[in-house]
C-alpha positions as CSV (number, residue, x, y, z in Angstrom):
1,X,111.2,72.3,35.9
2,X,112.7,70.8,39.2
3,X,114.3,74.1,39.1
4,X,111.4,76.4,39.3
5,X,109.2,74.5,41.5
6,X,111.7,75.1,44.1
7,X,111.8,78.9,43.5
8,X,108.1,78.3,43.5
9,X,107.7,76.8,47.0
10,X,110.6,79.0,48.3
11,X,108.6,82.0,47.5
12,X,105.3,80.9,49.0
13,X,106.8,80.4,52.6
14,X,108.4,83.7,52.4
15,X,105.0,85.3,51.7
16,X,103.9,83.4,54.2
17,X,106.2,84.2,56.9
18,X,105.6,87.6,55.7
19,X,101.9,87.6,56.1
20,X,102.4,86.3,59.9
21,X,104.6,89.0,60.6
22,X,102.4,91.8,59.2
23,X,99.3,89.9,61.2
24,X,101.5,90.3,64.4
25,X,102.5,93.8,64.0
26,X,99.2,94.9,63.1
27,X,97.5,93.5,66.2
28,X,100.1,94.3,68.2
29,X,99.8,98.1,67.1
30,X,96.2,97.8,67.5
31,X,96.7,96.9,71.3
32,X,98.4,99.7,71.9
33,X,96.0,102.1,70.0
34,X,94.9,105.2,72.1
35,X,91.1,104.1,73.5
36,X,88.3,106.2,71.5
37,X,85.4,107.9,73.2
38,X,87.2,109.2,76.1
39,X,86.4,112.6,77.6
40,X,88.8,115.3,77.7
41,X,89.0,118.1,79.8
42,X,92.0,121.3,80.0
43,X,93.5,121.8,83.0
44,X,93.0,125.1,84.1
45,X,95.6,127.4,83.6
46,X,98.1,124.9,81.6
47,X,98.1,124.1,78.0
48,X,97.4,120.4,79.3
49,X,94.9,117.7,79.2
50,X,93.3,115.4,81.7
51,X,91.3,112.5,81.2
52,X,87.8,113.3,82.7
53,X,85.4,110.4,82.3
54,X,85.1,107.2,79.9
55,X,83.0,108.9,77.9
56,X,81.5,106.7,75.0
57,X,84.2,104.5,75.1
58,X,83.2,100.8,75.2
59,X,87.1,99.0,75.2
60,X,87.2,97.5,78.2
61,X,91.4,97.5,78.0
62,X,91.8,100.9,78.5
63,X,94.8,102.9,77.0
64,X,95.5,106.7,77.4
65,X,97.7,108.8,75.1
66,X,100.0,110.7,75.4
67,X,98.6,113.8,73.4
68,X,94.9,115.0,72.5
69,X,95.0,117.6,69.8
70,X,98.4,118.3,70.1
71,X,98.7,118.8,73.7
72,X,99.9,116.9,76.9
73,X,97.7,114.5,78.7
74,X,99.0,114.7,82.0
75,X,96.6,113.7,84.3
76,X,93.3,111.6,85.2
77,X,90.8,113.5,87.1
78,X,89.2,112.8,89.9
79,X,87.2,110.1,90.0
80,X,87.4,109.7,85.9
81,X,86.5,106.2,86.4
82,X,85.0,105.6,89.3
83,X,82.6,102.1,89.9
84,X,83.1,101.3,85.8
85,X,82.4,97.8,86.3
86,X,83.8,97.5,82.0
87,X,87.6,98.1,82.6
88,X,90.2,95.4,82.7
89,X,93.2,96.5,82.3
90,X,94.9,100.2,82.0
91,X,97.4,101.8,80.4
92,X,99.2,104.9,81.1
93,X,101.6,106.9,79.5
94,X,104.7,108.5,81.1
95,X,103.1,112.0,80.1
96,X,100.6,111.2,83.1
97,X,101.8,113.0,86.1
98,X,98.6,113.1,88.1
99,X,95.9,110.4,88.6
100,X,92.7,112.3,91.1
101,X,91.1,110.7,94.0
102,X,89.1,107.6,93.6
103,X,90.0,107.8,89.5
104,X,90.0,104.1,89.4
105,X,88.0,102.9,92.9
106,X,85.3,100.1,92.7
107,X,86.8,99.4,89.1
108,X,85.9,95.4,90.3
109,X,87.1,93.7,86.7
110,X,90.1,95.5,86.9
111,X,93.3,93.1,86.9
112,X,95.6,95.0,85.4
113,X,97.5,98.5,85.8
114,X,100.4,99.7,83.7
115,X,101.5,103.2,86.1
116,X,103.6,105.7,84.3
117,X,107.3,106.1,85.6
118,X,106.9,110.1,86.2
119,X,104.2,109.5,89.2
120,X,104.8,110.4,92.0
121,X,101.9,110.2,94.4
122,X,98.8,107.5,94.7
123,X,96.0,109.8,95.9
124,X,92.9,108.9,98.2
125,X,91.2,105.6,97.4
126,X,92.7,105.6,93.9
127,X,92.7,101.9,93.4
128,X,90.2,100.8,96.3
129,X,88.0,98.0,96.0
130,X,89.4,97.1,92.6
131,X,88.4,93.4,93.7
132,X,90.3,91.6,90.9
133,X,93.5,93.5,91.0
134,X,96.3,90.4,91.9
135,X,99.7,92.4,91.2
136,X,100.7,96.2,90.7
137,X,104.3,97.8,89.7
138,X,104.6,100.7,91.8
139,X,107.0,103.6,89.4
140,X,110.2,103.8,90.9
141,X,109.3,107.6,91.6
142,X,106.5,107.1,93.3
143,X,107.0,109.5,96.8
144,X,103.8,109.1,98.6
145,X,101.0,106.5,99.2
146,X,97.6,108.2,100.2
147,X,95.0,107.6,102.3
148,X,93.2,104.2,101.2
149,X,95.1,104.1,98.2
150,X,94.7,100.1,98.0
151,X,92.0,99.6,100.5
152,X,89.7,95.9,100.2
153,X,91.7,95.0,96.9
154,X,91.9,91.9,98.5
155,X,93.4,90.1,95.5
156,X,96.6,91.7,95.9
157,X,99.3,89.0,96.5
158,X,102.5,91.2,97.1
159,X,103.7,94.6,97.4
160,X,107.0,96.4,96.9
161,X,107.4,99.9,97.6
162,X,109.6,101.7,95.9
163,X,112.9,102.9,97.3
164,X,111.8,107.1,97.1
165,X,108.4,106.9,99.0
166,X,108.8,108.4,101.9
167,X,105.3,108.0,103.7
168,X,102.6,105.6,103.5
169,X,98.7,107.1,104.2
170,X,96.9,105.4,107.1
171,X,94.7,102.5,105.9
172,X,96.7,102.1,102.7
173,X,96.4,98.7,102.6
174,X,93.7,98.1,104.7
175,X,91.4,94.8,104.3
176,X,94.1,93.6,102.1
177,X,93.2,90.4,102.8
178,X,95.1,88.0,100.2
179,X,98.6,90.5,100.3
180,X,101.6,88.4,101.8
181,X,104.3,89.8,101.6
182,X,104.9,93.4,101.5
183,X,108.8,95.3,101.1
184,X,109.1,98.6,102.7
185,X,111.7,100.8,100.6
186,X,114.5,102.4,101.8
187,X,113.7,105.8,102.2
188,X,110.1,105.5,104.1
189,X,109.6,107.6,107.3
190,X,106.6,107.5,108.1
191,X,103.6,104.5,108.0
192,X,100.6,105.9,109.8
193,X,97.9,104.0,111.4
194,X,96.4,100.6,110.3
195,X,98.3,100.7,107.1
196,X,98.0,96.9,106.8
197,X,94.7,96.3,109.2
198,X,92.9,92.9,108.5
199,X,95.7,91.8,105.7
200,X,95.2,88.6,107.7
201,X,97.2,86.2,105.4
202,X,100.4,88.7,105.6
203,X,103.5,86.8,106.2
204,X,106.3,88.4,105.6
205,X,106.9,92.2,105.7
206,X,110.6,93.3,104.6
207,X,112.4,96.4,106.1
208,X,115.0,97.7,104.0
209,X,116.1,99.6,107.0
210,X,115.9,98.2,109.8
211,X,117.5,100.6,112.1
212,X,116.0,103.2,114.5
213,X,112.1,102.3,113.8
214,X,109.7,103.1,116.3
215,X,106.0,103.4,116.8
216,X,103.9,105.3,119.3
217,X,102.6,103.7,122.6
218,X,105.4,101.2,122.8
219,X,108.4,101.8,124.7
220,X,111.5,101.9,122.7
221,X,112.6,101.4,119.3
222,X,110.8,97.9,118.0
223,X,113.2,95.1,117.7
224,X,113.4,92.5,115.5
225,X,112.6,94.2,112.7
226,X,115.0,92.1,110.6
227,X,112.3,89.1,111.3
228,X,109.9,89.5,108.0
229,X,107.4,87.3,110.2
230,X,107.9,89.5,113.1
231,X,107.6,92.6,111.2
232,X,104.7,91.1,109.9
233,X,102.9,90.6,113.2
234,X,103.4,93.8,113.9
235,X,102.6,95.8,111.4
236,X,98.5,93.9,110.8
237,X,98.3,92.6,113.9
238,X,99.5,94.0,117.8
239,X,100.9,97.2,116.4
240,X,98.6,98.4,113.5
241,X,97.3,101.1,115.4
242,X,100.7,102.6,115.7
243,X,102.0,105.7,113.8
244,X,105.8,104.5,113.0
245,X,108.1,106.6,112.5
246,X,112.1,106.4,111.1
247,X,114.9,108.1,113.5
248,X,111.9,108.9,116.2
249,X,113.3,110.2,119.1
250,X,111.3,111.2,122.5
């Protein structure tokens, strides 16, 4: 009897360990389950998808597949999501190679972006005013930052940019006002005009490259670039107005 109450009891906590682990996986795959209600639209000329407009979705944790009846989804049009107050958080698959102008701007309960690794540009005023946004992951493959991209998501504590971007859109950054520390990648060239305007609490901006950096109207190459506080200064405050430029020679 002693016997078979311990084969009992043994085989009711591995049921129940069981049970928990089907629980987690289910609600795990149900996180990651493509949004429904979404609108669809094909790219001209391409046997691709973009996402066009929210549709009658009501999730507010949005997540975009990969495929819609059987094809690519490789972009977000422009302005898909513009001012939905709804969305949270955002999920995008690697398939996504576009995201259109404004797609996500005034999204103000946004606080959280998962960008897919193949993207390459942030367009015009993609993510402005997202008012709740506090951190971002910028894809490693990321080339170019456009006009606005970031502007008055003043939530935004810290920025890196990745090592391939090569030039960052005036105003970028702009009204930025709880970013404080920023990392300028490698490979950047070019930062036009009042990139970081009014980021008033920035701190500390981080050239990877110090050497050969100069801006317009100032005599020179600027020094002391290797001074995060100075860079800093310069970049939101005395110098903001400046088009900067890598290897710039009169």
């Amino acid at each position: 009897m002693r016997i078979k109450r311990i084969i009992s009891i043994i085989s009711i906590v591995i049921f129940s360990c069981l049970s928990c682990f089907c629980v987690f996986a289910c609600n795990g795959a149900e996180e990651d389950k493509p949004t429904e209600g979404l609108i669809y639209q094909l790219i001209e000329g391409k046997k691709e998808y973009c996402v066009y407009d929210l549709g009658t979705a009501t999730s507010s944790d949005l997540v975009i597949p990969s495929e819609y009846n059987g094809l690519p989804v490789t972009a977000i049009a422009e302005k898909a999501f513009l001012g939905e107050y709804s969305i949270k958080s955002v999920t995008l698959p690697d398939s996504i190679v576009e995201i259109g102008s404004q797609a996500f701007s005034h999204c103000e309960s946004l606080e959280k972006v998962v960008l897919p690794n193949n993207l390459t540009e942030i367009s015009y005023r993609t993510f402005c005013q997202c008012t709740k946004l506090e951190n971002i992951e910028l894809p490693d493959n990321l080339k170019k930052i456009g006009p606005e991209a970031f502007s008055a998501s003043y939530r935004l504590k810290e920025i890196i940019i990745p090592d391939e971007v090569t030039y960052i859109a005036h105003k970028a950054f702009y009204a930025c006002s709880g970013l404080t520390k920023v990392t300028i990648g490698l490979k950047v060239e070019n930062i036009q005009p009042y990139v970081f305007d009014s980021c008033s609490n920035l701190e500390s901006v981080v050239f990877k490259d110090t050497a050969f950096w100069r801006a317009t109207g100032i005599g020179g190459y600027v020094k002391n670039l290797a001074d995060s506080s100075m860079s800093a200064s310069y970049l939101c405050g005395r110098f903001s107005y400046a088009i900067w430029e890598k290897g710039a020679i009169d």
